[in-house]
C-alpha positions as CSV (number, residue, x, y, z in Angstrom):
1,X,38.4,-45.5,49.0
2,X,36.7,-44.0,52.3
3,X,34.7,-40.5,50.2
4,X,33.5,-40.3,54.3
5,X,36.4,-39.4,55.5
6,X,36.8,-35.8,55.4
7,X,33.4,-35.2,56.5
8,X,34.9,-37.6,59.6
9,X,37.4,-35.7,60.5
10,X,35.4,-32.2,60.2
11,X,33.1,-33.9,63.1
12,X,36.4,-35.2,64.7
13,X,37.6,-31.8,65.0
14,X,35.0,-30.0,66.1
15,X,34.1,-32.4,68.6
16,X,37.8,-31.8,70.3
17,X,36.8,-28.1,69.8
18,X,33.4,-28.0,71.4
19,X,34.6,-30.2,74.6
20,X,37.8,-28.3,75.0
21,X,36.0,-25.1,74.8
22,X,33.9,-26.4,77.1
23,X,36.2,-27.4,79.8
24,X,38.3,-24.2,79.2
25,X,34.2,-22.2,80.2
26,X,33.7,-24.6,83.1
27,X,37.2,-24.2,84.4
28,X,37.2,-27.7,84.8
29,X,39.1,-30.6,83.6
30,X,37.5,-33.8,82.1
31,X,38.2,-36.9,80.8
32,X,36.4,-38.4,78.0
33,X,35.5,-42.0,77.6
34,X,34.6,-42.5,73.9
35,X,33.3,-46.0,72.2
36,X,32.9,-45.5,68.2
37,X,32.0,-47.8,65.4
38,X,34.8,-45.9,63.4
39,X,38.3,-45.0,64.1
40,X,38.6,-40.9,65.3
41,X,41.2,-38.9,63.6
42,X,41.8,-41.3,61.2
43,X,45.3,-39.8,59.7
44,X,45.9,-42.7,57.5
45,X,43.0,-42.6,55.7
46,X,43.2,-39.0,55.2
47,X,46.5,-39.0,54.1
48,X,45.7,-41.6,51.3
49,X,42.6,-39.9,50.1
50,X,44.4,-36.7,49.9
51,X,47.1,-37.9,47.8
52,X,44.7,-39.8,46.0
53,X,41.2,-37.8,45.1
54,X,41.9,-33.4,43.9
55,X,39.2,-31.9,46.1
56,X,38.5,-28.4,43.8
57,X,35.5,-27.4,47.1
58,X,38.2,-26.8,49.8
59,X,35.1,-25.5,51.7
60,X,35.3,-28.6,54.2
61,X,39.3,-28.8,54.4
62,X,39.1,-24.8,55.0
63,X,36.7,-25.0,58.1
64,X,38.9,-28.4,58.9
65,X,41.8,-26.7,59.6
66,X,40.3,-23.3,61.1
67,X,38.8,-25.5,63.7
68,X,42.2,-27.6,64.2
69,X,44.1,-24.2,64.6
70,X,41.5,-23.4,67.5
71,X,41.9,-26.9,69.5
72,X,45.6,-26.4,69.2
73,X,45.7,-22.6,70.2
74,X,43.2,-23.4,73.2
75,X,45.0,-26.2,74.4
76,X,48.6,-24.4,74.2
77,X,47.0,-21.5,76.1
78,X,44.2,-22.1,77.9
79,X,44.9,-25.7,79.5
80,X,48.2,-24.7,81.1
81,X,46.5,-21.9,83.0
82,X,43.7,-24.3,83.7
83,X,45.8,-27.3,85.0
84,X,47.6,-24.9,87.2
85,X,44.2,-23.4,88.8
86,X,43.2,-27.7,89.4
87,X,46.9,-28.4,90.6
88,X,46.6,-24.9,93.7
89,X,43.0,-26.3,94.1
90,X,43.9,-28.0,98.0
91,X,39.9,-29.2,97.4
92,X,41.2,-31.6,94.2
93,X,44.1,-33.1,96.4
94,X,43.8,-36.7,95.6
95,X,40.1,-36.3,93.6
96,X,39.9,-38.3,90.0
97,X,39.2,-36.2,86.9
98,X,35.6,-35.8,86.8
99,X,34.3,-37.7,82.8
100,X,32.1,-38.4,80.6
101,X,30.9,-41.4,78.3
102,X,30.2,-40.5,75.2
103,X,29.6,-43.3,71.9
104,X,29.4,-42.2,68.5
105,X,28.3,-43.6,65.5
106,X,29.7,-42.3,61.9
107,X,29.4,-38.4,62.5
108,X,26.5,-38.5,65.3
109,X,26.9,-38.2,68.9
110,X,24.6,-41.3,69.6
111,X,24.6,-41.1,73.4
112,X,26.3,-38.6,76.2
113,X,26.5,-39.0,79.6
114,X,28.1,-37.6,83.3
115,X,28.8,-41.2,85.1
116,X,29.2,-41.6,88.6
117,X,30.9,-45.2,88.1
118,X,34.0,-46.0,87.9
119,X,36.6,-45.3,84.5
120,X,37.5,-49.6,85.2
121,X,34.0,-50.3,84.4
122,X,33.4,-48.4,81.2
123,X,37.1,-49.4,79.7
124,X,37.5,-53.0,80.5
125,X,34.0,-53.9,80.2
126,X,32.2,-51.5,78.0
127,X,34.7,-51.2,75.4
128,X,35.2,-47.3,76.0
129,X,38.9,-45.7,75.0
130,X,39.6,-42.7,77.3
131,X,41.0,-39.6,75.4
132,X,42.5,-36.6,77.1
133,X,42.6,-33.0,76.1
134,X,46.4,-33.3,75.0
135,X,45.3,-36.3,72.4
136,X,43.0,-34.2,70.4
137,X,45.5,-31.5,70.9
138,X,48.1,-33.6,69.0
139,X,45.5,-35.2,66.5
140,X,44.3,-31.9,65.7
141,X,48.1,-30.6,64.9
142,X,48.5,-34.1,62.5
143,X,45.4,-33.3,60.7
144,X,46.4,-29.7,60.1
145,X,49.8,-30.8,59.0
146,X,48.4,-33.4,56.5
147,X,46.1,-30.7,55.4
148,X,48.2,-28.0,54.9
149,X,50.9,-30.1,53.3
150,X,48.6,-31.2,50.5
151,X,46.9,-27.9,49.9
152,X,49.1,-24.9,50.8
153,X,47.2,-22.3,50.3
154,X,45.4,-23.0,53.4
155,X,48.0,-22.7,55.9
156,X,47.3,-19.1,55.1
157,X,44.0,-18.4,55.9
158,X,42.2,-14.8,55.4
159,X,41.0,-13.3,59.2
160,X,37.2,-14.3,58.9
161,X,35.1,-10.5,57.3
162,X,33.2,-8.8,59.2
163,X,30.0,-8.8,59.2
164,X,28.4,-5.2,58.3
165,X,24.6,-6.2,58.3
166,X,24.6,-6.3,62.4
167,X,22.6,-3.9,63.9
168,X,20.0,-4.5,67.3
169,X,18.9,-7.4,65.8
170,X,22.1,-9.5,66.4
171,X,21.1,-9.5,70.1
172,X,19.7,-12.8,71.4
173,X,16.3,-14.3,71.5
174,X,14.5,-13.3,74.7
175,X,13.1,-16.1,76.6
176,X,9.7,-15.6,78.4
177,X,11.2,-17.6,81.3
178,X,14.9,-17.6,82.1
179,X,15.9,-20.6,82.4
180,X,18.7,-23.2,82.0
181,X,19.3,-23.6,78.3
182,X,21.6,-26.8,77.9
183,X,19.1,-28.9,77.6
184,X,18.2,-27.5,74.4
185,X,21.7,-27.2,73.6
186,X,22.3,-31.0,73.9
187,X,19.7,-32.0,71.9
188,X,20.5,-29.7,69.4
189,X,23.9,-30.6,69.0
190,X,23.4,-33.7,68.2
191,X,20.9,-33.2,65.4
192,X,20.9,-29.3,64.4
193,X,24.6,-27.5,65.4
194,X,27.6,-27.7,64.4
195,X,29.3,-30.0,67.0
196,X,31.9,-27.2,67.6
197,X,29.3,-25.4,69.7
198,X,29.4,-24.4,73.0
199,X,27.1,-24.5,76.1
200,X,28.6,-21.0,76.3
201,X,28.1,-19.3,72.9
202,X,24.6,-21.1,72.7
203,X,23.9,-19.7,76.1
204,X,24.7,-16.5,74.4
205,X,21.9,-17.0,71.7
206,X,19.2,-15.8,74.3
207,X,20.8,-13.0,75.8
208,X,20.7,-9.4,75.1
209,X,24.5,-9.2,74.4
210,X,25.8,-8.5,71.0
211,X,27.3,-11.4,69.1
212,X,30.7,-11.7,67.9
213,X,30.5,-15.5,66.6
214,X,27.5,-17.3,64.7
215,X,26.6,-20.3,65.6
216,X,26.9,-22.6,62.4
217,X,23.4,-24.6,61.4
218,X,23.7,-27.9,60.1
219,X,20.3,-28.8,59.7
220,X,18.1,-27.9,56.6
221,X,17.4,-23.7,56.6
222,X,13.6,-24.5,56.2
223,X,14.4,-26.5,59.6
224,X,16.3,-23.3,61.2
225,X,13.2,-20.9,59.9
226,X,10.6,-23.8,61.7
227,X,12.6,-23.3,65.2
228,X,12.7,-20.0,64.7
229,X,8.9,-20.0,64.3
230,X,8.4,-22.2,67.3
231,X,10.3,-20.4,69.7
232,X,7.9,-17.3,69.3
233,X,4.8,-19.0,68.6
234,X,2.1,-21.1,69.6
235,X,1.7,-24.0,67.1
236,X,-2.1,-25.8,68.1
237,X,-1.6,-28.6,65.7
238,X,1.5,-30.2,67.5
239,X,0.6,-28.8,71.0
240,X,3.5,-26.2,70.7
241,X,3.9,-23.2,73.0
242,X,6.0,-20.4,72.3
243,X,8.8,-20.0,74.3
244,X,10.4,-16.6,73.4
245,X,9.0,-13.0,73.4
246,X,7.7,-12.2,70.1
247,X,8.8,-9.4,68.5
248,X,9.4,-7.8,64.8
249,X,12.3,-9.3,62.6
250,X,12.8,-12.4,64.6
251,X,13.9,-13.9,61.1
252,X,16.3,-11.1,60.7
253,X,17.7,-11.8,64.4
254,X,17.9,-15.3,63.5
255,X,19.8,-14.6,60.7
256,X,22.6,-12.6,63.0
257,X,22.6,-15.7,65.3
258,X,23.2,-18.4,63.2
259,X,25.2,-19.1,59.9
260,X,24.4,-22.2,56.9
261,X,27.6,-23.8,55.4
262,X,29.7,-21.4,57.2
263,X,27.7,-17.9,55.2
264,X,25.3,-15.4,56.5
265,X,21.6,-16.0,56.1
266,X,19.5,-13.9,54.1
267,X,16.7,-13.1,56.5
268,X,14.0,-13.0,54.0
269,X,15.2,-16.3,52.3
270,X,14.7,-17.9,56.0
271,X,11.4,-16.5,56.7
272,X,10.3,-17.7,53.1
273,X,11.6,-21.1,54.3
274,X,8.9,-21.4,57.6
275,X,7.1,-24.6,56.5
276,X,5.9,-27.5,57.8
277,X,8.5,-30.1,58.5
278,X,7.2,-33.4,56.6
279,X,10.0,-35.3,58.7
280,X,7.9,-36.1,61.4
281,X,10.7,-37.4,63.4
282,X,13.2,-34.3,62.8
283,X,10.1,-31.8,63.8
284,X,9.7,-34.1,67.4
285,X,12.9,-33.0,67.8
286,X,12.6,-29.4,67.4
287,X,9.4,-29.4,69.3
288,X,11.8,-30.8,72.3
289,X,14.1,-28.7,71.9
290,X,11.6,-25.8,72.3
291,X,10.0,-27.5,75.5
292,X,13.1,-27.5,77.1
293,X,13.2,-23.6,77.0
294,X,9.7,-23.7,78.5
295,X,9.1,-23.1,82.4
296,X,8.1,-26.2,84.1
297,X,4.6,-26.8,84.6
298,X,3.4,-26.3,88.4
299,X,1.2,-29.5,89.8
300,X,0.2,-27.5,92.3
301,X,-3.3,-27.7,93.3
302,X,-5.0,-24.4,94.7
């Protein structure tokens, strides 16, 4: 029996909800080439390990079918409108859907990229599947059918609480620079955010708007408090340089930012988390991620 596969389709689903978000913010349609070493939305095996195995956590399943209700919703509402806008669009006559290539390994995003070659290429000879907005659409409803059937309760979930402790601090981080963020965002995804993000909403985490969604952390808190660190502070052992304007109770605006295993952070708990990372390959990737927030250095010689 496959114990992997409800953490599989949690990834699954937010996947479809990250990239149809992200079409729905771009206002532009995109196919999706995808080559995995696992079968997405695997409804079989779902549906036997459901029937199988009584999961008493229904934490997972609960943010499962959340997240399936949203790809569903946006889809039903949002891509109707959009395919009407590309359909009047006289400029996208005759023009193929812009996509992507993206492989995945298990529950990581192993490599993404915009291709200028041709869909033949990647499908006859690279072993890529494409998938279109309406298949996660109907993927997501299976799940949230198969779901719901064997655990009722959730067909009715509570609206989410709001959350009382905001105040100033749930405005953004305040870059020194301003400057294009989804570089950060990318690299994060893949290692640090749930993969349900947005360019949009992380766009939003250095902004001085107020927040009405976290963005959910799925690295280690002692790993969101070290980011947090790095962003407002020059670090001289790894050659780090802060990015952000420090200020008091950046801990605290973290903790309005970002959620852990879909709670709020205790902002004192994450400040008494800042420690070195002994990963030395996980803390290369939060030092990139902080680069990319950094203005370019000038070569230019005076």
């Amino acid at each position: 029996m496959n114990s992997d596969i409800i953490s599989f389709i949690q990834f699954d689903v937010s996947f479809a909800l990250n990239k149809l978000q992200n079409q729905v913010d771009d206002q532009k349609l995109k196919d999706l080439l995808i080559r995995s070493d696992r079968k997405l939305f695997d409804s079989a095996k779902l549906a036997e390990y459901l029937s199988e195995v009584s999961i008493m956590n229904t934490f997972l399943l609960r943010d499962i079918v959340t997240k399936a209700i949203k790809v569903v919703e946006i889809y039903n509402n949002d891509f109707v409108k959009l395919e009407q806008i590309e359909n009047e669009d006289p400029n996208s006559f005759g023009t193929p859907t812009p996509f992507e290539c993206i492989e995945i390994q298990g529950s990581n995003i192993s490599d993404s990229t915009d291709s200028q070659y041709s869909k033949k290429i990647f499908i006859e000879k690279g072993g890529f599947e494409i998938f279109k907005s309406q298949h996660f659409a109907n993927k997501s409803a299976l799940i949230l059918n198969l779901i719901t059937a064997a655990y009722p309760e959730l067909r009715e979930l509570p609206p989410p609480k709001k959350d009382n402790t905001s105040n100033s601090t749930n405005k953004g981080f305040k870059l020194k620079v301003e400057i294009d963020s989804e570089s950060c965002y990318h690299l994060l995804l893949t290692n640090f955010i749930d993969t349900s993000t947005t360019k949009k909403s992380f766009k939003s985490l250095f902004d001085e708007k107020e927040k009405s969604e976290k963005v959910e952390w799925v690295g280690t808190l002692a790993e969101l408090a070290r980011f947090t660190f790095l962003l407002h502070n020059d670090h001289e052992s790894t050659g780090n340089k802060a990015s952000c304007i420090k200020s008091q109770g950046i801990y605290k605006t973290a903790s309005n930012l970002f959620s852990y295993k879909g709670k709020t952070i205790d902002s004192e708990k994450l400040k008494n988390n800042n420690r070195e990372i002994k990963d030395r390959e996980r803390l290369t990737l939060l030092l990139k991620a902080v680069k990319h927030l950094q203005a370019p250095v000038s070569n230019t010689r005076k």
